[in-house]
C-alpha positions in Angstrom: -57.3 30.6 -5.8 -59.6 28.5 -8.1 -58.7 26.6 -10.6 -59.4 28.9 -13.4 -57.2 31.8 -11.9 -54.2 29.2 -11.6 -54.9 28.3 -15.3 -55.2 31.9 -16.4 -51.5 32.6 -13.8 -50.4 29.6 -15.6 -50.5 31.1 -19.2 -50.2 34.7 -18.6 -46.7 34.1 -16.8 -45.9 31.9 -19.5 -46.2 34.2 -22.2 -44.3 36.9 -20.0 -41.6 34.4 -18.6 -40.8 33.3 -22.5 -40.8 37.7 -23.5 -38.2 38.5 -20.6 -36.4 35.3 -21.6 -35.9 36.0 -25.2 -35.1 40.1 -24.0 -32.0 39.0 -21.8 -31.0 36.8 -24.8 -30.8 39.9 -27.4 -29.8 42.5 -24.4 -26.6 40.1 -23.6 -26.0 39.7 -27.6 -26.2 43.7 -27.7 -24.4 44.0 -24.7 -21.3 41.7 -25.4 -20.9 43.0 -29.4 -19.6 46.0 -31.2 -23.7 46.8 -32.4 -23.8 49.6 -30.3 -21.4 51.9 -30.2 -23.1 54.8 -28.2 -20.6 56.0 -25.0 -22.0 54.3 -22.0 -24.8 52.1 -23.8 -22.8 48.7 -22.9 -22.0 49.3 -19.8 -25.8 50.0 -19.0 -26.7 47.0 -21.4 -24.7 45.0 -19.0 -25.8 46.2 -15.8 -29.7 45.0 -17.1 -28.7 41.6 -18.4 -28.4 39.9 -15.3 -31.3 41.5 -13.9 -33.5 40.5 -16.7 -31.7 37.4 -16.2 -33.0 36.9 -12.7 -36.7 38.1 -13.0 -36.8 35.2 -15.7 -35.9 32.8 -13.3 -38.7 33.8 -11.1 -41.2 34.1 -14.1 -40.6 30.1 -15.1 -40.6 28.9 -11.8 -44.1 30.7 -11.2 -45.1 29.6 -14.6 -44.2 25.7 -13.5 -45.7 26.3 -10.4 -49.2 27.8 -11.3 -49.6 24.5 -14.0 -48.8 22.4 -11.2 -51.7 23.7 -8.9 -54.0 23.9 -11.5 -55.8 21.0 -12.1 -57.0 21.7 -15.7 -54.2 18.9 -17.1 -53.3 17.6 -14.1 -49.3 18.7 -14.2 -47.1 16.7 -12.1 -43.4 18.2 -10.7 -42.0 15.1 -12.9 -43.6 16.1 -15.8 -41.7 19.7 -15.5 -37.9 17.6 -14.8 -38.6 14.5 -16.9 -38.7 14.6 -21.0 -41.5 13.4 -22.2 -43.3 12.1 -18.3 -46.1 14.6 -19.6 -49.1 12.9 -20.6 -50.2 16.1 -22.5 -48.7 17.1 -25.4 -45.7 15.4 -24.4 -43.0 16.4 -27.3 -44.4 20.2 -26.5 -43.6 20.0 -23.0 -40.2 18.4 -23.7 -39.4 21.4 -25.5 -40.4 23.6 -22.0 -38.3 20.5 -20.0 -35.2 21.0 -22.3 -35.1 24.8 -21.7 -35.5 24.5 -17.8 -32.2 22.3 -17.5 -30.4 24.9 -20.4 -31.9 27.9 -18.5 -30.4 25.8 -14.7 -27.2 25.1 -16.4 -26.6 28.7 -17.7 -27.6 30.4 -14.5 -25.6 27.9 -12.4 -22.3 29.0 -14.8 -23.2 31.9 -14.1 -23.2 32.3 -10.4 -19.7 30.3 -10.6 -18.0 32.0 -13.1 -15.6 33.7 -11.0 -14.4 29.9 -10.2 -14.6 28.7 -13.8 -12.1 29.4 -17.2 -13.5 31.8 -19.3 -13.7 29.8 -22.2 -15.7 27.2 -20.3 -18.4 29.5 -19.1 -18.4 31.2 -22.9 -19.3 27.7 -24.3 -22.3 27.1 -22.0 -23.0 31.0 -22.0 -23.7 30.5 -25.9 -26.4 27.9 -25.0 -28.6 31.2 -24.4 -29.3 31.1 -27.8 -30.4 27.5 -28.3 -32.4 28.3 -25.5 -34.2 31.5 -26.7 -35.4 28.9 -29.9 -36.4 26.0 -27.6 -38.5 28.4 -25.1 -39.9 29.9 -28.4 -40.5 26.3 -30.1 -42.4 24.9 -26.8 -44.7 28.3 -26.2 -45.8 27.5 -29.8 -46.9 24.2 -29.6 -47.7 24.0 -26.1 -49.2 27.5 -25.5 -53.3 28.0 -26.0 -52.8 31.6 -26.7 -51.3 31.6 -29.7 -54.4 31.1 -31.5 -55.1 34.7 -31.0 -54.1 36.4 -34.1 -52.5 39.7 -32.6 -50.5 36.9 -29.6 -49.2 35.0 -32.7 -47.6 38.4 -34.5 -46.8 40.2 -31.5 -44.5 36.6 -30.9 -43.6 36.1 -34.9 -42.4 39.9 -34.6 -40.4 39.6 -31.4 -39.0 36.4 -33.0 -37.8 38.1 -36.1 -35.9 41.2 -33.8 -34.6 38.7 -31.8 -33.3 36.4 -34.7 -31.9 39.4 -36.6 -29.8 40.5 -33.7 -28.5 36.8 -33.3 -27.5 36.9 -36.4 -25.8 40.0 -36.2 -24.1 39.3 -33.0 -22.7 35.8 -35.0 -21.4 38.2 -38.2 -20.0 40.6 -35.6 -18.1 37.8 -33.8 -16.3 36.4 -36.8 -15.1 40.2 -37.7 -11.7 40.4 -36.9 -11.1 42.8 -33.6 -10.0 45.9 -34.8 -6.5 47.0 -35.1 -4.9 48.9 -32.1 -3.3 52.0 -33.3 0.3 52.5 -31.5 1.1 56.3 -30.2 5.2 56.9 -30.4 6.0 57.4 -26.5 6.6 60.8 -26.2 10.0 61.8 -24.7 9.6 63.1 -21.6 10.7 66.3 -20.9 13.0 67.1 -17.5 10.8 69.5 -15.2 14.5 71.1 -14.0 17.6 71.2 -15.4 20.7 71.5 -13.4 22.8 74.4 -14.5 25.1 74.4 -17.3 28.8 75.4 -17.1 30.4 77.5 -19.3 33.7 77.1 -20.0 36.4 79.6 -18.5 
């Protein structure tokens, strides 16, 4: 490939790696609250969280690996590891640096929570959402395409749906859970009786 095509990989997977990022953030929030309430809706939300999950992965790593072949800023493997290694734009690229080890450390959790307390694997779970700003911070200031008028409200919209279900999910999780209702235990009737005697 020439170095243009690696520059164009480089930002198109970008922009689609920080989208599928920011969707598995509001599909998990949607997913683990009481916002929707149709019959079967979680369960499918669920089943499509770690999936979205997974192809985001795959969309960073080929997002770090397209700027590292391309030769237009001359992107070292450090610079993607290492705060502030990057000689270009270097607090921009933190940001993307940051979110790589919260996006490693939630995915790691992840694969290990069978072997981890649940209120462990909650507590770095929660990091999803610091990471959904971080990712959103660095393609901001580090992104080129955001200069395009209909890139930068496409991203300012999808910002705003995804901060207004964060916020939701935060107001939901404070509600207390709601009370259990208690059904007396109905007595249970004998299927035979044995035959009654009548006195003589």
């Amino acid at each position: 490939m020439t170095s243009t095509a690696w520059w164009y990989l480089a930002r198109s997977s970008g922009i689609v790696a920080w989208l599928f990022l920011v969707a598995t953030v509001v599909i998990g929030a949607l997913a683990a609250g009481r916002m929707v309430e149709r019959k079967g809706a979680t369960r499918w939300l669920s089943d499509l969280h770690p999936w979205l999950a997974a192809l985001s992965v795959l969309l960073v790593v080929l997002h770090i690996a397209a700027i590292i072949a391309d030769h237009t800023i001359s992107f070292r493997v450090i610079d993607a590891v290492v705060p502030f290694a990057a000689h270009w734009r270097p607090l921009a690229i933190s940001w993307g640096v940051l979110g790589v080890w919260m996006l490693a450390a939630i995915m790691l959790t992840s694969l290990a929570r069978r072997w981890m307390s649940r209120k462990v694997w909650h507590a770095v779970h929660l990091a999803s959402y610091g990471l959904a700003a971080t990712v959103t911070v660095h393609a901001i200031t580090a992104g080129t395409d955001f200069t395009n008028p209909l890139v930068a409200r496409a991203v300012g919209g999808i910002t705003a749906a995804a901060l207004a279900v964060s916020l939701l999910r935060a107001m939901d999780g404070r509600k207390p859970a709601p009370a259990v209702r208690r059904v007396p235990a109905v007595a249970r009737v004998p299927t035979s009786r044995a035959p009654s005697r009548t006195a003589r």
